[in-house]
N, CA, C and O atoms as a MOPAC input file, in Angstrom:
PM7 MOZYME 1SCF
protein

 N     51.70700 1   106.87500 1   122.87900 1
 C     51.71500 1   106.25100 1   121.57100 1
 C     53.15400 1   106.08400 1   121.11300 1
 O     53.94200 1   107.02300 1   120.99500 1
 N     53.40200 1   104.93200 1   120.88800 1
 C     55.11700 1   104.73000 1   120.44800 1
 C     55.22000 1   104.87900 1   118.85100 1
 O     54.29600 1   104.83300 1   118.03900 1
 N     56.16100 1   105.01000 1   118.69000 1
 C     56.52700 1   105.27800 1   117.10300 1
 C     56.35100 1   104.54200 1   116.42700 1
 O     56.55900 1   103.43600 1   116.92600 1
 N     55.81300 1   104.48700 1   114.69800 1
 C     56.13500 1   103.26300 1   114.18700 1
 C     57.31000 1   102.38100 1   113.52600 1
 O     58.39300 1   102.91800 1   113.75700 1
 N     57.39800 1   101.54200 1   112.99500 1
 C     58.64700 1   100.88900 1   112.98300 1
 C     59.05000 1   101.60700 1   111.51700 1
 O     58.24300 1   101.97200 1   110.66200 1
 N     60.20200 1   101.69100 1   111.46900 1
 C     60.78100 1   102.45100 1   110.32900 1
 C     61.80300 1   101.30100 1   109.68500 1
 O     62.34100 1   101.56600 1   108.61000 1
 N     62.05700 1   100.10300 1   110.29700 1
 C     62.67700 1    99.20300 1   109.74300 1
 C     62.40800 1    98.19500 1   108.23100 1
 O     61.35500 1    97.85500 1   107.69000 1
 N     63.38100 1    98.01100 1   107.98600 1
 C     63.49500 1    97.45600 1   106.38600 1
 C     62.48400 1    96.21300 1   106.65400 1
 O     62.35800 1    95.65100 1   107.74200 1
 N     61.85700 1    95.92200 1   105.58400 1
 C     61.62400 1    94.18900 1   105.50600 1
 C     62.73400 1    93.48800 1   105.03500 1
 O     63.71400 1    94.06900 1   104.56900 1
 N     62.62800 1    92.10300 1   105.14000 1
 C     63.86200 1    91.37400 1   104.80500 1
 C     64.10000 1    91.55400 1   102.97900 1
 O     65.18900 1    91.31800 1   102.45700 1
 N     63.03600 1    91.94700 1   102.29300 1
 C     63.30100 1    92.11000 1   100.70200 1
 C     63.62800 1    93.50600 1   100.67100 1
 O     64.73200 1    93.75600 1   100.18900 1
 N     63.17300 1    94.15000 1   100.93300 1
 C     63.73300 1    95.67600 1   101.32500 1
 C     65.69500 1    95.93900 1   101.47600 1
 O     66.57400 1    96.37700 1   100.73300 1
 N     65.63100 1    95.39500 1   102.82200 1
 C     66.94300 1    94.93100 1   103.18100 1
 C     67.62800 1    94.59400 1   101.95100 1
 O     68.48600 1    95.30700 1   101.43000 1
 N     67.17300 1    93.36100 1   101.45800 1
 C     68.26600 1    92.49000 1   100.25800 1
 C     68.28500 1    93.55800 1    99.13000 1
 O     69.36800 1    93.91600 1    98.66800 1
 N     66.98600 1    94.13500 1    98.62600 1
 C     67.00800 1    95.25300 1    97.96600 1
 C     68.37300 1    96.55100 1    98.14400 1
 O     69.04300 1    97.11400 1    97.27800 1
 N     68.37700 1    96.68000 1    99.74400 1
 C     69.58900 1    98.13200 1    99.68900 1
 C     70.81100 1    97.43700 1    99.81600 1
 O     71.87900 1    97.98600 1    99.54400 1
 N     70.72200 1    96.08900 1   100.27000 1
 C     72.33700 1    96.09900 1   100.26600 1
 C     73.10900 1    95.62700 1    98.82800 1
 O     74.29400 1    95.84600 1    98.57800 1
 N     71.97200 1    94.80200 1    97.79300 1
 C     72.37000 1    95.02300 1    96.56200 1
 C     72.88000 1    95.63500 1    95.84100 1
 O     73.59100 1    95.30200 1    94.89400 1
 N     72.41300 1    97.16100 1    96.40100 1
 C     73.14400 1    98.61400 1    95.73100 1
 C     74.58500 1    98.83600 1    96.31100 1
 O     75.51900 1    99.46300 1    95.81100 1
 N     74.51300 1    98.11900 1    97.56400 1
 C     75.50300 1    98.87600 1    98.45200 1
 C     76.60800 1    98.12900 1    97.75900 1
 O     76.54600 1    97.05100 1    97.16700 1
 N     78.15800 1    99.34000 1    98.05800 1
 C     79.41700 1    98.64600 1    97.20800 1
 C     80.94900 1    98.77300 1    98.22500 1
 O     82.13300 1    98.62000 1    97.92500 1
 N     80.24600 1    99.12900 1    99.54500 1
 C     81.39800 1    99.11700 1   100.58800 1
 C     80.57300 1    99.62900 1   102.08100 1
 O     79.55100 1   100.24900 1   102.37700 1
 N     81.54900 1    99.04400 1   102.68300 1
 C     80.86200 1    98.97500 1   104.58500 1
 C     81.50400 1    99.42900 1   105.56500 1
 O     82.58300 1    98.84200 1   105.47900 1
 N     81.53600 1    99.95100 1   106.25600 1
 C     82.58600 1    99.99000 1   107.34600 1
 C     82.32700 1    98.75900 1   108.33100 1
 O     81.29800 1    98.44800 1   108.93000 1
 N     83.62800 1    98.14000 1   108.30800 1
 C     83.55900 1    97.33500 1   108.86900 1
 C     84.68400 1    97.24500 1   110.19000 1
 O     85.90300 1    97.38300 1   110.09400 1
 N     83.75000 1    96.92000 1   111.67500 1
 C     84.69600 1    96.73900 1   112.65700 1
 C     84.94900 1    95.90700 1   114.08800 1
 O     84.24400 1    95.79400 1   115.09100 1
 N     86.31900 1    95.35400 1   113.72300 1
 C     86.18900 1    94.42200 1   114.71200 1
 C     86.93000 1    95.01200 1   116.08800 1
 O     87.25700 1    96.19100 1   116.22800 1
 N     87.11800 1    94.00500 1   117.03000 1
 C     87.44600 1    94.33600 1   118.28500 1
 C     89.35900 1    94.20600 1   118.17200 1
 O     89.96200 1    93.33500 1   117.54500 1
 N     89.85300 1    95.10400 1   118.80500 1
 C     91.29700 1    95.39300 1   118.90100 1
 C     91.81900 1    94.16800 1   120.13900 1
 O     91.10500 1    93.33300 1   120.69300 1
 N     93.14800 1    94.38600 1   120.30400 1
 C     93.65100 1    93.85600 1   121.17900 1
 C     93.11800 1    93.90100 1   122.81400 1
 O     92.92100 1    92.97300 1   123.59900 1
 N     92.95600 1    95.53000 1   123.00000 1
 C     92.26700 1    95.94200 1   124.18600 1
 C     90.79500 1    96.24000 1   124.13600 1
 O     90.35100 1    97.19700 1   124.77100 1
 N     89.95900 1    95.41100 1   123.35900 1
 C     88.72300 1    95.39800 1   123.49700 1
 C     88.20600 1    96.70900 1   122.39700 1
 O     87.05200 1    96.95200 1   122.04600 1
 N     89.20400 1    97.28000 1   122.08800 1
 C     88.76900 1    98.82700 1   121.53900 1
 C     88.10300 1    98.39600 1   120.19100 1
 O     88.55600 1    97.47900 1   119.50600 1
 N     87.14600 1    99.02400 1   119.90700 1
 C     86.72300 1    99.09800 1   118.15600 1
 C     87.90800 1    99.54400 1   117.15200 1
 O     88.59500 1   100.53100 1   117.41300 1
 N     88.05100 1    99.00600 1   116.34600 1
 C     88.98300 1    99.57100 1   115.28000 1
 C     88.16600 1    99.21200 1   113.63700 1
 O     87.67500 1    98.12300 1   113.34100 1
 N     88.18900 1   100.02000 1   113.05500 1
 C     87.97000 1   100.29400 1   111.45700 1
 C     87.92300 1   100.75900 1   110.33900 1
 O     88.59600 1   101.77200 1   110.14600 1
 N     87.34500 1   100.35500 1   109.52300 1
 C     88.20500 1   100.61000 1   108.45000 1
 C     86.73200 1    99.94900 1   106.98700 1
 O     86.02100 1    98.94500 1   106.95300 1
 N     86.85000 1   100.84200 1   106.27900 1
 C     86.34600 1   100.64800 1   104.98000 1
 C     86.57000 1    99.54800 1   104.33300 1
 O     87.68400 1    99.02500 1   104.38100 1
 N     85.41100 1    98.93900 1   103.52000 1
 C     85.81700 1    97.80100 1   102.81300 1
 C     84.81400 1    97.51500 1   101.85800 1
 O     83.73700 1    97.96200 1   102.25300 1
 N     84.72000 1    96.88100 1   100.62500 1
 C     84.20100 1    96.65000 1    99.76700 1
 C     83.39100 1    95.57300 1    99.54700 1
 O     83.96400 1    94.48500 1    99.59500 1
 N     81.78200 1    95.56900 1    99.23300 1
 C     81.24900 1    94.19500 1   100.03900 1
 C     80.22400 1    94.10500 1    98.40900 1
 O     80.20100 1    94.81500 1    97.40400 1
 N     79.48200 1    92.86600 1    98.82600 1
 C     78.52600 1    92.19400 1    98.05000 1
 C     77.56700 1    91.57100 1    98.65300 1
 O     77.88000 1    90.96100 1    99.67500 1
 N     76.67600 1    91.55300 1    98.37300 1
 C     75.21400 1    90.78000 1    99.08300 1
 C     75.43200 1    89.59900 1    98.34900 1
 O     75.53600 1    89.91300 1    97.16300 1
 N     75.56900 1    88.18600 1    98.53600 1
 C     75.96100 1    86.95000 1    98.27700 1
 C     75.00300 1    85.92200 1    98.68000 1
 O     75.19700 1    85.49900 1    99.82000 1
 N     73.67800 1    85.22900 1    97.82400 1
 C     72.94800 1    84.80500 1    98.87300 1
 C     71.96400 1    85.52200 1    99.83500 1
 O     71.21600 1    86.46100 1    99.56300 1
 N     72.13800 1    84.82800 1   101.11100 1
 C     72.14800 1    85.29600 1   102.37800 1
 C     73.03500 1    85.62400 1   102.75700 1
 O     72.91000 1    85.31000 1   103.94000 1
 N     73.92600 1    86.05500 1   102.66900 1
 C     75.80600 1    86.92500 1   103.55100 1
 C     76.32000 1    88.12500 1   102.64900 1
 O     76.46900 1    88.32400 1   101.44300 1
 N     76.51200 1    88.80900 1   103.80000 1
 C     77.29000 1    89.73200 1   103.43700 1
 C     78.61000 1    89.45000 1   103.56500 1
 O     79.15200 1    89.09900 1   104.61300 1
 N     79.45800 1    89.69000 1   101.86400 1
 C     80.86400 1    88.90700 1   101.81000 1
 C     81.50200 1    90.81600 1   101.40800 1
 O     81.14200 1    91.65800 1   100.58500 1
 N     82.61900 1    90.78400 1   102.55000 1
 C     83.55300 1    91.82300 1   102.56700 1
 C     84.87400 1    91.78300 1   102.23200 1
 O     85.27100 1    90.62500 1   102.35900 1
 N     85.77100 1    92.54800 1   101.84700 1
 C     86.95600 1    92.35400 1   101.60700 1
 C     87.67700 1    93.52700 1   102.79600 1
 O     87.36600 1    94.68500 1   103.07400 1
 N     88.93900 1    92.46000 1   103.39300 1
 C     89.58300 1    93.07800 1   103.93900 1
 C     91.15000 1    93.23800 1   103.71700 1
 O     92.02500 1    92.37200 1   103.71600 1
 N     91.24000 1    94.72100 1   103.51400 1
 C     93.15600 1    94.98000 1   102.95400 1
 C     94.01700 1    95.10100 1   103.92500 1
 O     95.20800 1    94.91200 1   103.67800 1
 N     93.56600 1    95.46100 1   105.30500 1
 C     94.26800 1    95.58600 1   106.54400 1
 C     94.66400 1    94.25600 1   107.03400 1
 O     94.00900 1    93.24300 1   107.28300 1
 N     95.73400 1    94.49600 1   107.09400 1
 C     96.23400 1    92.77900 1   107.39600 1
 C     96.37000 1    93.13100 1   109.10300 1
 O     96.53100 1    92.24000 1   109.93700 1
 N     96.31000 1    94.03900 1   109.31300 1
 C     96.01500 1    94.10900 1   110.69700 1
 C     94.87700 1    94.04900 1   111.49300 1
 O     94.97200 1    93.83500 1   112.70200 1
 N     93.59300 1    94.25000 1   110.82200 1
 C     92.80600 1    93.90300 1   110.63900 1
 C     92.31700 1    92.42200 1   110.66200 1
 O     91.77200 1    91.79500 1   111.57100 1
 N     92.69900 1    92.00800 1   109.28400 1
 C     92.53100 1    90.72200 1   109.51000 1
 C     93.15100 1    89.51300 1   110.54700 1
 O     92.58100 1    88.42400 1   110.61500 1
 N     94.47200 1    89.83500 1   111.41000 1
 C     94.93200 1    89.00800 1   111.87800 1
 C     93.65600 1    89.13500 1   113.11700 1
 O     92.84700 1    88.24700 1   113.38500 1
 N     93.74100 1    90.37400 1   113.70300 1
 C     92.46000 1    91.05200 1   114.69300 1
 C     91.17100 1    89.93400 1   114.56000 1
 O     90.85100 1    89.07600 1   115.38200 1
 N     90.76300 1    90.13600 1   113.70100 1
 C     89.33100 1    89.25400 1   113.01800 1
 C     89.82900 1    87.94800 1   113.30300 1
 O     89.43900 1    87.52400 1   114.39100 1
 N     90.72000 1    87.02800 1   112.52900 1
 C     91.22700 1    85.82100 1   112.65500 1
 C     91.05400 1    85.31300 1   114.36800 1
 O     90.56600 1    84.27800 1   114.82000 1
 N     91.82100 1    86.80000 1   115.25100 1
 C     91.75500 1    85.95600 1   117.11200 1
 C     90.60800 1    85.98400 1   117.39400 1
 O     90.26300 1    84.95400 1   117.97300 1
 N     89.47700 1    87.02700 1   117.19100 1
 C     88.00600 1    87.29000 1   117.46900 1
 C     87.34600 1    87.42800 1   116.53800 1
 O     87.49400 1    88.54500 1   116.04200 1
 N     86.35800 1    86.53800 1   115.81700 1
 C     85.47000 1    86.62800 1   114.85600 1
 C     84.39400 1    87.15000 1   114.92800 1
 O     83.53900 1    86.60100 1   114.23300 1
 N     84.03600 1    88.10300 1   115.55800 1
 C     83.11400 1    89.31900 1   115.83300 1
 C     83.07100 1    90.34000 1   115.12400 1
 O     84.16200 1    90.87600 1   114.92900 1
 N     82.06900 1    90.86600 1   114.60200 1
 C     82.28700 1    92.04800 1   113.38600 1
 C     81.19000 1    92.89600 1   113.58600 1
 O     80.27700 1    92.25500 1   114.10700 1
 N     80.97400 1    93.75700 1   113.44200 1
 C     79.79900 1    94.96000 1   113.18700 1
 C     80.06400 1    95.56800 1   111.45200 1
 O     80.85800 1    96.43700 1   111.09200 1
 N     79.53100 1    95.12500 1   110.98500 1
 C     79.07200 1    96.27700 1   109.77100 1
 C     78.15700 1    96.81200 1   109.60200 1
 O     77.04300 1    96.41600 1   109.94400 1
 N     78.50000 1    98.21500 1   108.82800 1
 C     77.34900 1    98.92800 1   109.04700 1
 C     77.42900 1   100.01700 1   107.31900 1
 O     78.48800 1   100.12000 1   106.70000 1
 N     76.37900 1   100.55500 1   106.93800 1
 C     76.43100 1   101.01200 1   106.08800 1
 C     75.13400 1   102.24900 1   105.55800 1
 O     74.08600 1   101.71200 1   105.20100 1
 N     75.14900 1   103.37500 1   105.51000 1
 C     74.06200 1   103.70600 1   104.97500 1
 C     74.12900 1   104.51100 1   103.50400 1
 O     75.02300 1   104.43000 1   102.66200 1
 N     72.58400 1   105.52000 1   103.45100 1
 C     72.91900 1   106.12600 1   102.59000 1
 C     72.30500 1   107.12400 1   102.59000 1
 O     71.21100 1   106.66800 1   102.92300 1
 N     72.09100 1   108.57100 1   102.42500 1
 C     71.10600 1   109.94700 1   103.11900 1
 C     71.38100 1   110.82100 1   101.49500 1
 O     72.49300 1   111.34500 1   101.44900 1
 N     70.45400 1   111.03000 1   100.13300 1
 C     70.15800 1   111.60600 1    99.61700 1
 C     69.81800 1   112.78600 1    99.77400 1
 O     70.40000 1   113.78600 1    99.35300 1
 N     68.61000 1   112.70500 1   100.54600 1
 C     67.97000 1   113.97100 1   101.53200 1
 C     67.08600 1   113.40500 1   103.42300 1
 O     66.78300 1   112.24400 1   103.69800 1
 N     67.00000 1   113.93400 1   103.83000 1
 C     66.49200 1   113.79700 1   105.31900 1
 C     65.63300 1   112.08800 1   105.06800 1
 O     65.90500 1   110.89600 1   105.20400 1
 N     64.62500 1   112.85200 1   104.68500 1
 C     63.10700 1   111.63400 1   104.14400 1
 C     63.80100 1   110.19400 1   103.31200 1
 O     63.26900 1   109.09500 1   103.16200 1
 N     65.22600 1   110.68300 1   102.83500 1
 C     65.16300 1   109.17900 1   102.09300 1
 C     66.84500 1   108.40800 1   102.57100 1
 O     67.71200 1   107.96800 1   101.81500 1
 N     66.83200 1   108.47900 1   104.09300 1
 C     68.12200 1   107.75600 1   104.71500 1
 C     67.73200 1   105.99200 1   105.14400 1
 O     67.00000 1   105.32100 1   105.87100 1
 N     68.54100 1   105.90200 1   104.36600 1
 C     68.16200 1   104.64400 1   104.79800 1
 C     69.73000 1   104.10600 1   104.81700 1
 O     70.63500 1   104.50300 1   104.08300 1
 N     69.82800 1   102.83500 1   106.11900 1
 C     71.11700 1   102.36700 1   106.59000 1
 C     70.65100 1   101.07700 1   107.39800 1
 O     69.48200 1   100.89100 1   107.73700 1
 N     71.98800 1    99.97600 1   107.74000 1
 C     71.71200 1    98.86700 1   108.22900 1
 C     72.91400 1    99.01800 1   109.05100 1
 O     73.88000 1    99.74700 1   108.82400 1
 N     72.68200 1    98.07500 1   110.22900 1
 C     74.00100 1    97.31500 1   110.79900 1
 C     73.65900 1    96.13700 1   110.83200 1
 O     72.49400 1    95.74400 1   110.78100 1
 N     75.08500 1    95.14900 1   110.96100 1
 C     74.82300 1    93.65500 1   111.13800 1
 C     75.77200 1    93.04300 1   111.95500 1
 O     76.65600 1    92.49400 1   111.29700 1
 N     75.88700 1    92.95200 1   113.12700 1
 C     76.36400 1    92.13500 1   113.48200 1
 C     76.52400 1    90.07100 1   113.26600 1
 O     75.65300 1    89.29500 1   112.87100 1
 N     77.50900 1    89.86100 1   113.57100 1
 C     78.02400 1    88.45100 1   113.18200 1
 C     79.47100 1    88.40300 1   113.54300 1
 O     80.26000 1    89.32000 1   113.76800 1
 N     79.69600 1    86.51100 1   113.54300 1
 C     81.17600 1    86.10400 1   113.53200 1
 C     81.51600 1    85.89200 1   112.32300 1
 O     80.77500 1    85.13800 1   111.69100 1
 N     82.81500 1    86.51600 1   111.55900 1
 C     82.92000 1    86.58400 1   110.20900 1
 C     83.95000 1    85.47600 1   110.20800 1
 O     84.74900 1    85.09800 1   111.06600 1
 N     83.61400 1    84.97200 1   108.66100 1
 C     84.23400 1    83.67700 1   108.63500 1
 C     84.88200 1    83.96500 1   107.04100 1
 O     84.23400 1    84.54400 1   106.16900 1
 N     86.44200 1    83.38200 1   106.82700 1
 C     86.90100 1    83.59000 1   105.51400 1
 C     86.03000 1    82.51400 1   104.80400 1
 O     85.53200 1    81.44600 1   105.16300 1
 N     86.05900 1    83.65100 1   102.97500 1
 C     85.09000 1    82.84800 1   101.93800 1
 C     85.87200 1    82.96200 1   100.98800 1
 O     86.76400 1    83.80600 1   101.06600 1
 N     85.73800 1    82.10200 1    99.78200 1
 C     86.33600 1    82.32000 1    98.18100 1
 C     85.84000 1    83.36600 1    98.09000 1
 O     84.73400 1    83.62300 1    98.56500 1
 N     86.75800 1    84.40400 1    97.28800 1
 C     86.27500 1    85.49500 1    96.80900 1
 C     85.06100 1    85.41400 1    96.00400 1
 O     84.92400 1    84.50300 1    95.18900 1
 N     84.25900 1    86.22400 1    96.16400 1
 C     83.03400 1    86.38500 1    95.08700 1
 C     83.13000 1    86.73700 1    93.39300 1
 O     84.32700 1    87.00200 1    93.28400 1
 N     82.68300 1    86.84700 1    92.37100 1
 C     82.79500 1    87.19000 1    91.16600 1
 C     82.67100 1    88.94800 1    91.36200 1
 O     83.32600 1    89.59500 1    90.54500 1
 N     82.07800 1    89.53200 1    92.12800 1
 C     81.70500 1    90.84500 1    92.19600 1
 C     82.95800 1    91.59000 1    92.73500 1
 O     83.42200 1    92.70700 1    92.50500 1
 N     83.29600 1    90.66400 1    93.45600 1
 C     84.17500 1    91.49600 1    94.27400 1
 C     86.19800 1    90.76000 1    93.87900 1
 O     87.15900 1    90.86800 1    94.64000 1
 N     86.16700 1    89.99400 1    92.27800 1
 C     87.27800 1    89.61700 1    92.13700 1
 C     88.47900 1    90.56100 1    91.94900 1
 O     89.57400 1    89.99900 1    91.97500 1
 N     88.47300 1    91.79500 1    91.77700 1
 C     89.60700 1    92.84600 1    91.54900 1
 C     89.94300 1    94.12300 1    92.74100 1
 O     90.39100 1    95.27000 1    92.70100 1
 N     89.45100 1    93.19700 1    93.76900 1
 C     89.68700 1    93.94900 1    94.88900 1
 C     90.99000 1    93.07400 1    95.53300 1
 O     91.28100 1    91.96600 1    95.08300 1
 N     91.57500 1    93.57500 1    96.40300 1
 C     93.14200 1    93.13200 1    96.61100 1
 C     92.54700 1    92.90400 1    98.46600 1
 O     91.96400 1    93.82400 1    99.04000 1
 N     92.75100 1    91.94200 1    98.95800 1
 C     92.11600 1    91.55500 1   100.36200 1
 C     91.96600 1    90.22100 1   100.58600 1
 O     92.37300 1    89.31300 1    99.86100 1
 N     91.09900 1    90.08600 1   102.08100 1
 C     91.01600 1    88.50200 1   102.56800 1
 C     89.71400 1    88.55300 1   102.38700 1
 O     89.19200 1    89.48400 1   103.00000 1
 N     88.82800 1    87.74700 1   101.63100 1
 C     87.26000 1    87.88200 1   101.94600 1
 C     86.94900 1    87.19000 1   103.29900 1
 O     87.36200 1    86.31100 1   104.05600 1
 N     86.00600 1    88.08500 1   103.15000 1
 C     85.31700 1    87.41200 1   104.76600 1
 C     83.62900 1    87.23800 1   104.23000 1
 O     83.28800 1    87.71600 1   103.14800 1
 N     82.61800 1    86.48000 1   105.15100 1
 C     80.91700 1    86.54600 1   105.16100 1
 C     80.63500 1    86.91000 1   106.05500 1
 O     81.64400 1    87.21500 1   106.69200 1
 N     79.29400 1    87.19700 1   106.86300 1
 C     78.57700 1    87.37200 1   107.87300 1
 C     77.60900 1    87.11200 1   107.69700 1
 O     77.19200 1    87.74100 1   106.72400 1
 N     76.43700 1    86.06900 1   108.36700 1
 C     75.07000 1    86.31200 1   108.19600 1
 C     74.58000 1    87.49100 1   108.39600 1
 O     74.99900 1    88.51300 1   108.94000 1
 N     73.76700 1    87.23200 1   107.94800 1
 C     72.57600 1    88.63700 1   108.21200 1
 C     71.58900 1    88.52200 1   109.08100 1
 O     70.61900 1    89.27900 1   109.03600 1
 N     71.72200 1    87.48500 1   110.05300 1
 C     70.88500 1    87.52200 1   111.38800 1
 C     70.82800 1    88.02700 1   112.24600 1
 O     70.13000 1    87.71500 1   113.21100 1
 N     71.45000 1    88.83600 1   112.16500 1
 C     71.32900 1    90.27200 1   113.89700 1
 C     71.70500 1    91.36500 1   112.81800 1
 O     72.83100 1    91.66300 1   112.42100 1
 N     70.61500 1    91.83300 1   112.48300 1
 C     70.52000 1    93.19900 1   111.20200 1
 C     69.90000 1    94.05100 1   112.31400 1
 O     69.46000 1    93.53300 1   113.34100 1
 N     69.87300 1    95.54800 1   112.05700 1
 C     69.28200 1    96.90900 1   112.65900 1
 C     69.00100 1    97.73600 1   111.27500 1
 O     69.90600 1    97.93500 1   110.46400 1
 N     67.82700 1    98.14200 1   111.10800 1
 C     67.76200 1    98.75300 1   109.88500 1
 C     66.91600 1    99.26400 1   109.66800 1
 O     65.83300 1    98.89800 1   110.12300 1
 N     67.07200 1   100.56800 1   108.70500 1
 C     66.18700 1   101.56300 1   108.89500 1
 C     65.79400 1   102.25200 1   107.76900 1
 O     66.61600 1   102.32200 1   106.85600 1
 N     64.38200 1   102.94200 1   107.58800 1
 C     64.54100 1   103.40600 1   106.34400 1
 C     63.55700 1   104.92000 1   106.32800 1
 O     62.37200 1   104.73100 1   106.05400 1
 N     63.92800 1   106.20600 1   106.56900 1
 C     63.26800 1   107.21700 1   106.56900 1
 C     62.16300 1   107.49000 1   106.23200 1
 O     61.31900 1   108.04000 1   106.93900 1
 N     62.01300 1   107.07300 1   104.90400 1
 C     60.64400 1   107.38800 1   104.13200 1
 C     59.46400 1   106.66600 1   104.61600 1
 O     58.33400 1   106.94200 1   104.21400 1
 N     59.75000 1   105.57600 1   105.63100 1
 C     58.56800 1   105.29300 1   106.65000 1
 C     58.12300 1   106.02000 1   107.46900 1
 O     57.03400 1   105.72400 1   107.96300 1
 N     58.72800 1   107.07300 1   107.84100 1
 C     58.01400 1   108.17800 1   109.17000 1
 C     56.98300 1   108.58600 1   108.02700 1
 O     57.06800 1   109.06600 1   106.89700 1
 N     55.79600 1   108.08600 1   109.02000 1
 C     54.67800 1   108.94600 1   108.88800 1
 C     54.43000 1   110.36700 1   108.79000 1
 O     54.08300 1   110.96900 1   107.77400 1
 N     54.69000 1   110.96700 1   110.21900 1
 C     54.36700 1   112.33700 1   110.64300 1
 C     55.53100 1   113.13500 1   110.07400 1
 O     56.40400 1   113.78800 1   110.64500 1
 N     55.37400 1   112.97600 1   109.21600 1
 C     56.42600 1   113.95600 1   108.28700 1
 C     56.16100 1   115.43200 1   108.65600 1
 O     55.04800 1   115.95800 1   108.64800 1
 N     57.81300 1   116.28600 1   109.11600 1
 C     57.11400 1   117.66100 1   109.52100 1
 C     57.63000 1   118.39100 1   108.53700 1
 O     57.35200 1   119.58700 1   108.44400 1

């Protein structure tokens, strides 16, 4: 018997990342390596729009537009809930939410999401 799915629905989803107010976000280095770094985001639409202060970072992003963000949140065991999203991030006008943050905005769709939400396990022990 396989497990059941513990994943967000797509209103669910739009629901937590509404709350959410920063991501780790990370792209690929020179030598393929992950590198990252915190950043301050908004659910926009459909996209997740991030701000990035690392200008090292951003030049990184600029050669390879590949990104992983990811974000959760763990109150207690039963109520963790977290996403990742992969995408090619693309610069955006800054958002209204996110105007007093000092950075390059970037978006990502939200079409290759992973996401999860505790309080779906059934067999609670």
């Amino acid at each position: 018997m396989g497990r059941e799915s513990i994943a967000m629905s797509d209103d669910e989803l739009r629901a937590f990342l509404g709350g959410v107010r920063q991501v780790v976000v990370a792209v690929l280095g020179k030598g393929g390596e992950p590198l990252g770094a915190l950043a301050r985001c908004a659910l926009v639409g459909d996209q997740l729009v991030f701000i990035l202060a690392d200008s090292q970072l951003c030049a990184l992003l600029e050669r390879d537009p590949r990104v992983c963000c990811a974000t959760d949140e763990y109150p207690t065991y039963y109520e963790i809930r977290g996403m990742t999203a992969h995408g090619r991030a693309r610069r955006v006008e800054r958002p209204p939410a996110l105007e007093v943050v000092d950075g390059v905005a970037y978006a990502i769709d939200l079409d290759d999401v992973v996401s999860f939400d505790f309080e779906k396990i059934q067999a609670k022990v």
